[in-house]
C-alpha positions as CSV (number, residue, x, y, z in Angstrom):
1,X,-69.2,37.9,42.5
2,X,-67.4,39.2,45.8
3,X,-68.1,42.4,47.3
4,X,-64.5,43.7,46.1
5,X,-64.9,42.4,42.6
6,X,-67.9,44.6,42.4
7,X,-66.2,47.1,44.1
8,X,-63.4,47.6,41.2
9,X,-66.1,47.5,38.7
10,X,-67.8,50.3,40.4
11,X,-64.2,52.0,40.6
12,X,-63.4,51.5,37.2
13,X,-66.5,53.0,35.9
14,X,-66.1,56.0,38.0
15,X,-62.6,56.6,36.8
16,X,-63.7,56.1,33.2
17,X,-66.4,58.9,33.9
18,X,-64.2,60.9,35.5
19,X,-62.0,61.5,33.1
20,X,-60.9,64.7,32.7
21,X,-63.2,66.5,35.0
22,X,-62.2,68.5,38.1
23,X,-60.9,67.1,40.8
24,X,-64.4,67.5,43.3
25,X,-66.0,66.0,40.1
26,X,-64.0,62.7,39.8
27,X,-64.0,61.9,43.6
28,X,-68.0,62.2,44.2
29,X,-68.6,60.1,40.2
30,X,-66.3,57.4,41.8
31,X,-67.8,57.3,45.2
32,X,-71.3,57.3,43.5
33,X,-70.4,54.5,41.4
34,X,-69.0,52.6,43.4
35,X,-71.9,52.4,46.0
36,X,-74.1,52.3,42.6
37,X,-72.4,49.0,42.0
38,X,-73.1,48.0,45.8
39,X,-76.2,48.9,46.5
40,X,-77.9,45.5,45.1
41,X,-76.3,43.7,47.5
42,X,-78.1,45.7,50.7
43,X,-80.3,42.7,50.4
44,X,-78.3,40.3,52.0
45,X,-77.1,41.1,55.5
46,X,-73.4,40.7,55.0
47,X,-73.6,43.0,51.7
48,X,-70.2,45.7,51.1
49,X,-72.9,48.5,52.2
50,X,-74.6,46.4,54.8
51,X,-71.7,45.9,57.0
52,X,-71.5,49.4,57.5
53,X,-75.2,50.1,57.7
54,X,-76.4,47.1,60.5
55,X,-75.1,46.6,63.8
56,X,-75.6,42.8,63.4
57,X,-75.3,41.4,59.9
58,X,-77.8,38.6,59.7
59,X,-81.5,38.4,58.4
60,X,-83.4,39.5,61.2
61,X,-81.8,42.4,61.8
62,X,-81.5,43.2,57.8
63,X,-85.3,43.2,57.5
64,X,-85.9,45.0,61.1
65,X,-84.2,47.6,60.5
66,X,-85.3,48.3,56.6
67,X,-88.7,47.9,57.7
68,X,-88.0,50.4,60.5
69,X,-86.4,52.9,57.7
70,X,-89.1,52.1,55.3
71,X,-91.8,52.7,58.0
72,X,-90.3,55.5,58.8
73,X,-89.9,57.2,55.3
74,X,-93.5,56.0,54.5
75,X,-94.5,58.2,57.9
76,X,-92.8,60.9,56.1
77,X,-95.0,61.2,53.1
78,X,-98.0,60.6,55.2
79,X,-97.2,64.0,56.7
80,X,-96.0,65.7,53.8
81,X,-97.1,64.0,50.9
82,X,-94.3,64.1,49.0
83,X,-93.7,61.0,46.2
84,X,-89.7,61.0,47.0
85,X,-90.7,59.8,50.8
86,X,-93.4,57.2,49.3
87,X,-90.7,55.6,46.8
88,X,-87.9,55.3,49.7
89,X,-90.9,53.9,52.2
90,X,-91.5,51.3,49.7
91,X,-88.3,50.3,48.3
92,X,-87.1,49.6,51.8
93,X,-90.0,48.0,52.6
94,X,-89.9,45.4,49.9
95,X,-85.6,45.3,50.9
96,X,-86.6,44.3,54.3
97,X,-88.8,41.2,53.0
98,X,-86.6,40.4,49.8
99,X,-84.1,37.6,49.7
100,X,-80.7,37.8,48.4
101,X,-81.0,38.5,44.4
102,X,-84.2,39.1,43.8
103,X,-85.8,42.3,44.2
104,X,-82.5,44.7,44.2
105,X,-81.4,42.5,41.5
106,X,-84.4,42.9,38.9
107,X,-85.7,45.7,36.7
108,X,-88.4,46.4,39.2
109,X,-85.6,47.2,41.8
110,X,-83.1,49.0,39.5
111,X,-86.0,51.5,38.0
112,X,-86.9,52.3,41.9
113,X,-83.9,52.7,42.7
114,X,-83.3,54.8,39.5
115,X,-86.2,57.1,40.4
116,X,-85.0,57.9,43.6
117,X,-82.0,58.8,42.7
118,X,-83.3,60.9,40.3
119,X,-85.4,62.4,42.6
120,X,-83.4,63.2,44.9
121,X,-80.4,64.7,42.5
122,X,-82.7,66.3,40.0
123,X,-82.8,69.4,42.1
124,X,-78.8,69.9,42.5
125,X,-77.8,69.0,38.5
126,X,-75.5,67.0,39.2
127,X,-76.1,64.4,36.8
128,X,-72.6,62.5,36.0
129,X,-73.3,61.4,39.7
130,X,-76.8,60.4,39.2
131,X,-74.9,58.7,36.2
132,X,-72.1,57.1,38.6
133,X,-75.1,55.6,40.6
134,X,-76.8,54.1,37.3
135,X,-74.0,52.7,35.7
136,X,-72.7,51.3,39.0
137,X,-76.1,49.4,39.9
138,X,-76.1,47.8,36.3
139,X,-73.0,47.1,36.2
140,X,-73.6,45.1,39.4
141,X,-77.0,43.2,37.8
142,X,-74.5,42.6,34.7
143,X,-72.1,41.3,36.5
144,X,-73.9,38.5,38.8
145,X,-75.6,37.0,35.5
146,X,-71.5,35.7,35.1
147,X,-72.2,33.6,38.5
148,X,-73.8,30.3,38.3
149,X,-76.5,31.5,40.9
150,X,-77.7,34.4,38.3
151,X,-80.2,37.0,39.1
152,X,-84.1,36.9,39.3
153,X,-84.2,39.9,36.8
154,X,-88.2,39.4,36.2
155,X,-88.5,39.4,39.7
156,X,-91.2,38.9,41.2
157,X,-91.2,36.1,38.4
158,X,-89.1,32.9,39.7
159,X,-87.1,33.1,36.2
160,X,-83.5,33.0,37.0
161,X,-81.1,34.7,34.3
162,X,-77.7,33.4,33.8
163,X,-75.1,33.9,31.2
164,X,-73.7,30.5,29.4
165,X,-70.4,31.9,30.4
166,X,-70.0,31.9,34.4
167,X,-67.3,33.0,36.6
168,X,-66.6,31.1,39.7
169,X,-67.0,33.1,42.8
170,X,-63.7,34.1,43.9
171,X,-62.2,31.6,41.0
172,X,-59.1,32.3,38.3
173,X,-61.7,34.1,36.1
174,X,-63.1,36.7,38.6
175,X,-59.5,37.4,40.1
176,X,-57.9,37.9,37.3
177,X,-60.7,40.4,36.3
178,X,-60.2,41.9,39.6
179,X,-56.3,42.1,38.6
180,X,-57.3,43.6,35.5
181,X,-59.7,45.9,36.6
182,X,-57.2,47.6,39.7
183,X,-54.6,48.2,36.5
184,X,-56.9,49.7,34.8
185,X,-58.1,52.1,37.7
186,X,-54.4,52.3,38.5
187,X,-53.8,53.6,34.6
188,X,-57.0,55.8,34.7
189,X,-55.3,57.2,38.0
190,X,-51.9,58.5,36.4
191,X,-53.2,59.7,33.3
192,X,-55.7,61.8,35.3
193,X,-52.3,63.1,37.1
194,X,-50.4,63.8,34.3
């Protein structure tokens, strides 16, 4: 899928979480979901969130500068031993190494990335974003199963995981969900304004 198919998804979830909540509310659950259903793809260098993040978007630079963050984070909880700095330190750490679908892609990667989240929003009860962030990553994981490349979910296990139904990246199928999935944000958007 293409970084603005995932995009919509993550949009359209927010909306449909949103519903009906205060206006503060519905912007932060559809920011959080939508970089939910991006964040997966910080493993390869030309990623939605990556090309905002690196300076240069290729592979090098990708794993320098995780490792530098993950080093960094790790140096953290070396000083004050707190679990939330050793779970960043080593989810960037294995970002930096990973290739493209496999370890932000699996269950190892979405239950770190789950915990950190949680970590780090457990303190501020805000849980329809930690919600926005959960549905978004999954949604993500659930959606590139559709492509014919699929998703090491088992990671580190070389099992690849793809649907018998696939969508062709940027083909009829995923555009057309694309169409469908900006009328349905567009529909979410006016019956939140009426």
């Amino acid at each position: 899928m293409t970084g603005k198919t995932h995009t919509a998804i993550g949009r359209a979830i927010g909306f449909t979480l949103a519903f009906e909540k205060p206006i503060d509310t519905q912007l932060a659950i559809i920011a959080a979901s939508t970089i939910g259903a991006l964040a997966p793809d910080l493993d390869h260098p030309k990623g939605e969130l990556n090309q905002k993040l690196l300076l240069i978007n290729n592979n090098f630079f990708k794993t320098a500068f995780y490792l530098t963050v993950g080093g960094g984070f790790l140096y953290i909880y070396a000083q004050k031993n707190t679990p939330l700095f050793m779970l960043l330190g080593l989810f960037f750490l294995v970002l930096a190494i990973s290739s493209h679908r496999t370890f932000t892609h699996s269950i190892l990667g979405f239950i770190l990335f789950s915990a950190i989240v949680k970590l780090i929003l457990m303190e501020y009860g805000v849980s329809s974003i930690y919600k926005g962030l959960i549905i978004g990553y999954s949604s993500h994981l659930l959606a590139d199963c559709f492509t014919s490349k699929g998703i090491k979910l088992f990671y580190p296990f070389k099992t690849n995981v793809v649907f018998p139904l696939k969508f062709k990246k940027n083909g009829f199928a995923e555009k057309l969900t694309f169409s469908l999935l900006i009328l349905y944000c567009l529909v979410m958007l006016f019956l939140n304004l009426i």
